[in-house]
C-alpha positions in Angstrom: 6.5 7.1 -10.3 8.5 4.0 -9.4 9.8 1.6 -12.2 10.3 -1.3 -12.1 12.1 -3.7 -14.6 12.0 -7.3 -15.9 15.5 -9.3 -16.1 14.9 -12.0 -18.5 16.8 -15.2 -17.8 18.5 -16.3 -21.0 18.6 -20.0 -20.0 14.8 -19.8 -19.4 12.3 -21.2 -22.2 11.1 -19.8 -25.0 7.4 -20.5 -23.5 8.5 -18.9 -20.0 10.1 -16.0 -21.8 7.3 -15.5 -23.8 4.8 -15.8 -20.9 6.9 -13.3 -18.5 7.2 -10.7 -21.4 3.3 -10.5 -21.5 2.7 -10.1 -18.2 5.3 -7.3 -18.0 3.9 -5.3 -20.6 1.7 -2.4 -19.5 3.6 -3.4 -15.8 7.3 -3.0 -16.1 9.1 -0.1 -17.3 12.3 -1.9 -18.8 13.4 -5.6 -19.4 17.0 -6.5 -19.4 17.8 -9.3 -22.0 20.7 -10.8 -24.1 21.4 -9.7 -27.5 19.9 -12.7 -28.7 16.7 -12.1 -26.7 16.3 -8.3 -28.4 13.8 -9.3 -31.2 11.4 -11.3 -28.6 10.5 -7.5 -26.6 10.8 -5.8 -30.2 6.7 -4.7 -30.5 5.9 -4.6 -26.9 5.3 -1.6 -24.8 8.7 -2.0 -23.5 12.0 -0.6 -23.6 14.6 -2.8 -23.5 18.3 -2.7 -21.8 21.3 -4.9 -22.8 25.2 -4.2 -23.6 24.3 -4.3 -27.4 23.8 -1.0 -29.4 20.5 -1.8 -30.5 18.6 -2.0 -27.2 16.9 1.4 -26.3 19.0 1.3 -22.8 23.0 0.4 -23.1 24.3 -1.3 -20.2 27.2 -0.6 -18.4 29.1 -3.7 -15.8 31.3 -1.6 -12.8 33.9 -1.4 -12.9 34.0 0.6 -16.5 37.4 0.2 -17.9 36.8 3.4 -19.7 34.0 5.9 -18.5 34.0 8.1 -21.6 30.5 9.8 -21.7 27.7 8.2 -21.2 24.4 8.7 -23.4 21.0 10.1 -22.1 20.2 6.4 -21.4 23.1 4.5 -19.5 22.7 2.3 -16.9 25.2 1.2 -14.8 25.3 -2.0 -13.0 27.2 -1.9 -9.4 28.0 -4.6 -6.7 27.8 -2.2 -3.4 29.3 -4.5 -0.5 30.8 -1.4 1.4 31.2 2.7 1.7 33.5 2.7 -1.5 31.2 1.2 -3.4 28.9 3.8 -2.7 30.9 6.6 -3.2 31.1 5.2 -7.2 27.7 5.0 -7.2 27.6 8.7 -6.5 30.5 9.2 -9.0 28.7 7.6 -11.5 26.1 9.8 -11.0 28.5 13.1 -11.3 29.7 11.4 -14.7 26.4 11.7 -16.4 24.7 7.9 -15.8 20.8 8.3 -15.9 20.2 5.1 -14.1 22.4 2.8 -11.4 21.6 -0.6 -10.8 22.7 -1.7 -7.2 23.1 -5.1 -6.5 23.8 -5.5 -2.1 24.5 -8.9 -1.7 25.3 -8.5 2.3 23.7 -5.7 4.1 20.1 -5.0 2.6 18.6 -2.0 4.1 22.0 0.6 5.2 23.8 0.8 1.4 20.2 1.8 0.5 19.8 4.3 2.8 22.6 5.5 2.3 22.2 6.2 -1.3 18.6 7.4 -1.4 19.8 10.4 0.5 22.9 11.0 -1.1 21.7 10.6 -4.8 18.2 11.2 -4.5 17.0 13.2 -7.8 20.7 13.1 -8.9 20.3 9.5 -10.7 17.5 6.8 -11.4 18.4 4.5 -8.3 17.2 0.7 -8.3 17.6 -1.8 -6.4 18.2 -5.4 -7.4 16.0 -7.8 -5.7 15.8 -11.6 -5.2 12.4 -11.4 -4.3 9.1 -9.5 -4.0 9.6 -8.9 -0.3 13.0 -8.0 -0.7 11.0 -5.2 -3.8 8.4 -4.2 -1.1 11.5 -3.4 1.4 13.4 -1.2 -1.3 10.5 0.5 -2.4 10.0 1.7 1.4 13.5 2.1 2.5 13.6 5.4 4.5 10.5 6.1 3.9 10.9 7.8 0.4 12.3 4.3 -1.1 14.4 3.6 -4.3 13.3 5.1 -7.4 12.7 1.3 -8.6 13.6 -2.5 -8.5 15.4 -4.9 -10.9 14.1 -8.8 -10.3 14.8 -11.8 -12.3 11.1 -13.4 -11.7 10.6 -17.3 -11.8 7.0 -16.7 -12.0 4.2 -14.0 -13.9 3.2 -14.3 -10.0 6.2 -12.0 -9.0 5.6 -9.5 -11.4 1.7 -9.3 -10.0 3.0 -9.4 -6.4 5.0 -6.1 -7.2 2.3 -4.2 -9.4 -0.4 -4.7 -6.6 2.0 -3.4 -3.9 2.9 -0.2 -6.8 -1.1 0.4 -7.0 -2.2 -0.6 -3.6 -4.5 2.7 -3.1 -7.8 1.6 -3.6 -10.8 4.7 -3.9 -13.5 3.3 -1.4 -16.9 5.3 -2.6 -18.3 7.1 0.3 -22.0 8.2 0.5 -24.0 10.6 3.0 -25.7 8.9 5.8 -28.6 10.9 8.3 -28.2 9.8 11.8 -32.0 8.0 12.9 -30.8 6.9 16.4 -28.2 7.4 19.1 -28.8 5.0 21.7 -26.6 4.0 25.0 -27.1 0.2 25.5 -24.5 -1.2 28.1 -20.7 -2.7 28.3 -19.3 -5.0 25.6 -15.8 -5.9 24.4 -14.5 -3.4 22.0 -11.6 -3.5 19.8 -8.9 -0.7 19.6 -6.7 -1.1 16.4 -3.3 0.6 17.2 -1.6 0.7 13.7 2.2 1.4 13.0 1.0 4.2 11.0 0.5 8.1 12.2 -2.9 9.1 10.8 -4.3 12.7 10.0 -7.8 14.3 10.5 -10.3 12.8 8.6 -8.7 9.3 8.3 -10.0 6.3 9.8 -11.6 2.9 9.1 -14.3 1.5 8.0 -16.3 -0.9 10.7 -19.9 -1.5 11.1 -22.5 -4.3 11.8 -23.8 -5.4 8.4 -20.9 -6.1 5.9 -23.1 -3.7 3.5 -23.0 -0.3 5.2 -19.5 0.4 6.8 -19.4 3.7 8.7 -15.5 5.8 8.9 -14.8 5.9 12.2 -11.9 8.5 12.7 -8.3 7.7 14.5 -8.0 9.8 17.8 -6.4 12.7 16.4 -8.0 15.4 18.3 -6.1 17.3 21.2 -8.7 17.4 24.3 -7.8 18.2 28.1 -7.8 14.9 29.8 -5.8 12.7 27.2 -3.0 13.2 24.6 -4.1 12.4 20.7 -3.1 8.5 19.6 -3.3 8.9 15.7 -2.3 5.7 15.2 -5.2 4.8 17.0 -8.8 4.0 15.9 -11.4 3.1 18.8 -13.2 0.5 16.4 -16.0 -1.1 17.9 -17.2 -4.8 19.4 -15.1 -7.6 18.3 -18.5 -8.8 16.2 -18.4 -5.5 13.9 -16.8 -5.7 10.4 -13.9 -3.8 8.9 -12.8 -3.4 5.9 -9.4 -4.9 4.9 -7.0 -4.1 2.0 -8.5 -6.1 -1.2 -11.7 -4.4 -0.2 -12.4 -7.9 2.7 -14.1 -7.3 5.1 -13.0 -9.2 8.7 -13.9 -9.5 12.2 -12.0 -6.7 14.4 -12.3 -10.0 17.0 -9.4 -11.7 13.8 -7.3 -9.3 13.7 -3.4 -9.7 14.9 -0.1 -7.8 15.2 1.6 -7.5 12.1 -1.7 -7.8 9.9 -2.6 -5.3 6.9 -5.8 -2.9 7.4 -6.8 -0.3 5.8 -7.2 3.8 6.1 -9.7 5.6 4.6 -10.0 9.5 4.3 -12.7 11.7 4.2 -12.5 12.1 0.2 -12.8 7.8 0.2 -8.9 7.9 -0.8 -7.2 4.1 1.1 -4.0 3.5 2.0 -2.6 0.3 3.6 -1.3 -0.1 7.4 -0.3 -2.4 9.6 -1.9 -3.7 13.2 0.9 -2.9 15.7 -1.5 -4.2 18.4 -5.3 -5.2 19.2 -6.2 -4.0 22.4 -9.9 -5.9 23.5 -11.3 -4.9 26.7 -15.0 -4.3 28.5 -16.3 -0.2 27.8 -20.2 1.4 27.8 -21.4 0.9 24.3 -23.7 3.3 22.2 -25.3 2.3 19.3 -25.7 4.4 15.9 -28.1 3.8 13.6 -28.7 5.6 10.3 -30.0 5.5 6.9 -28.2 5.8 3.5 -29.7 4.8 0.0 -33.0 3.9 1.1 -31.1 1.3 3.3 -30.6 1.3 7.4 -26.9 0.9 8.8 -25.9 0.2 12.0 -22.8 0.8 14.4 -21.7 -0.3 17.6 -18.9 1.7 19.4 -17.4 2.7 22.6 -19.2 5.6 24.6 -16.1 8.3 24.2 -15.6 11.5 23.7 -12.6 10.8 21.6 -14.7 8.3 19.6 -15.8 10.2 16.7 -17.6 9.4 13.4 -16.9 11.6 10.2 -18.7 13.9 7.6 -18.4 15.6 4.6 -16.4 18.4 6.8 -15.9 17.2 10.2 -15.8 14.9 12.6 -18.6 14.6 15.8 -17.6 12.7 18.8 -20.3 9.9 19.2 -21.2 11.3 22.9 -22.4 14.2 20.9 -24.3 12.7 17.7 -27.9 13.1 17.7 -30.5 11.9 15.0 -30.7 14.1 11.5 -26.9 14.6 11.6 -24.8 13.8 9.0 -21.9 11.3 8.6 -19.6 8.9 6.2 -20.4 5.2 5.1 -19.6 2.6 2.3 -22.8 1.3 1.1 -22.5 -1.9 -1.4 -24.9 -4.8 -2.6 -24.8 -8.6 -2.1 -23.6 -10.7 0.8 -20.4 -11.8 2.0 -18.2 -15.5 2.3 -15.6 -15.2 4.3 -14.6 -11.6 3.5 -15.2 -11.7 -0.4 -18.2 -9.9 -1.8 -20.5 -11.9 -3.6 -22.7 -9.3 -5.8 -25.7 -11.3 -6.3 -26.1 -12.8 -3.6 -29.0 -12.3 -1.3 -28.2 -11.5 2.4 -30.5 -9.9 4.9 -28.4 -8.0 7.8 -30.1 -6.5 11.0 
């Protein structure tokens, strides 16, 4: 579980302190405060960390003049601007510190590196950040990422930023569908999503053409004898069809660009973000898949490919195979959509 702590600026106001200490709760693991800002965190679900005896954390500046032992909760603040400096993080983590606090004012990404592989379940690393992009990078840094981030916040904004990227998997309910109709119907443009992300069996996206019944349209992940597997790869569909997009949006696979979020969906309806490493639009024989799921017809428009394949409970069936009364995977939900955002109530008829 990654933590993340709250430094309070003591020349803030009482109101901003106040404000930031309420959206942390429940949030942030830890805030960092001044002696004379112990008493405003005092009640909160909050542990606090400061150089006075009385905070639950005692904090430490590097260089120590005197190590001694530290307690079961030390922190350490460190400067790292080169390889020395990491080699006393990793001291510090030999003399008994529970948590370091690394501060790289140059180089962003290397000292990190460097010290999630070297001290990696040997202290509580984190990283302080200027920013919530500069959090994001840290938390992803070598794959594993810190085991935290430190950030001074100007705004409760920055603390919400952070918490949504922490709890960014989002369950997406998926219900049994019976295939009605299978039906070849000509050339269109489809979209192929190529992600920067290597996906697994059972993983996909969800596209379809009403906003209201998505299907999960699996990556190419299968081996097969004309053409190697492209997991990061998802053979989506016409640029008209829908997909749904990480704050459960739906888009147009016609909108989507390099460098955009999207979102991967497994068999079990477990999501995880991605990124669009490319669109890749050109003219292919369509076939189109209709079925029925809660009393409702769905339907889907997609490439005619064996290595396009829709899944199921336990499988996956390539499309040039599906016939009507089998089984697949779809996200059914009520109300219409403006721009993207679901509006429950309202009425929307989509054929």
């Amino acid at each position: 579980m990654k933590e993340v702590w709250l430094r309070l600026n003591p020349d803030a106001s009482e109101t901003q302190k106040a404000e930031l200490l309420k959206t942390a709760e429940g949030r942030c693991n830890v805030v960092i405060v001044s002696p004379n800002d112990i008493p405003l965190a005092s009640g909160l679900k909050l542990q606090t960390a400061s150089s006075d005896e009385r905070s639950d954390i005692k904090l430490f500046q590097a260089p120590l003049k005197s190590r001694g032992e530290f307690s079961p909760n030390s922190a350490v603040e460190v400067v790292v601007k080169d390889r020395s400096d990491e080699e006393k993080v990793l001291k510090l983590a030999e003399d008994g510190a529970r948590y370091v606090l690394v501060r790289c004012p140059d180089w962003k990404i290397i000292p990190l590196e460097n010290l999630i592989a070297r001290a990696r379940n040997k202290i509580t690393l984190l990283a302080d950040v200027s920013s919530t992009s500069e959090a994001t990078t840290a938390l992803q840094t070598l794959e594993l990422g810190v085991d935290g981030v430190v950030i001074t916040p100007k705004s409760v904004n920055e603390i919400d930023e952070i918490d949504k990227f922490l709890n960014q998997g989002e369950d997406v309910p998926l219900v049994k569908a019976k295939v009605m109709i299978v039906k070849e119907i000509g050339s269109g443009a489809r979209v192929c999503v190529d992600t920067c992300e290597i996906m697994e069996a059972g993983e996909g996206m969800l596209v379809g053409s009403q906003s209201s019944g998505l299907f999960l349209v699996e990556a190419e992940v299968h081996k097969n004898p004309h053409v190697e597997p492209r997991p990061f790869r998802v053979n989506a569909g016409p640029v008209s069809s829908y997909i749904l997009t990480p704050g459960l949006k739906t888009r147009y696979l016609a909108e989507l660009k390099t460098g955009e979020e999207i979102l991967i969906v497994n068999r079990k309806g477990a999501a995880r973000k991605g990124h669009v490493g490319r669109v890749k639009i050109e003219r292919r024989p369509m076939t189109l898949v209709e079925s029925e799921a809660a009393g409702h017809a769905f339907s889907l428009i997609v490439q005619n490919a064996e290595t396009v394949r829709l899944i199921s409970d336990g499988s996956s069936k390539p499309v040039s195979e599906l016939k009507a009364g089998d089984e697949i995977l779809v996200r059914v939900e009520e109300g219409g959509r403006h721009f993207g955002t679901l509006v429950a109530d309202e009425m929307v008829i989509e054929r």
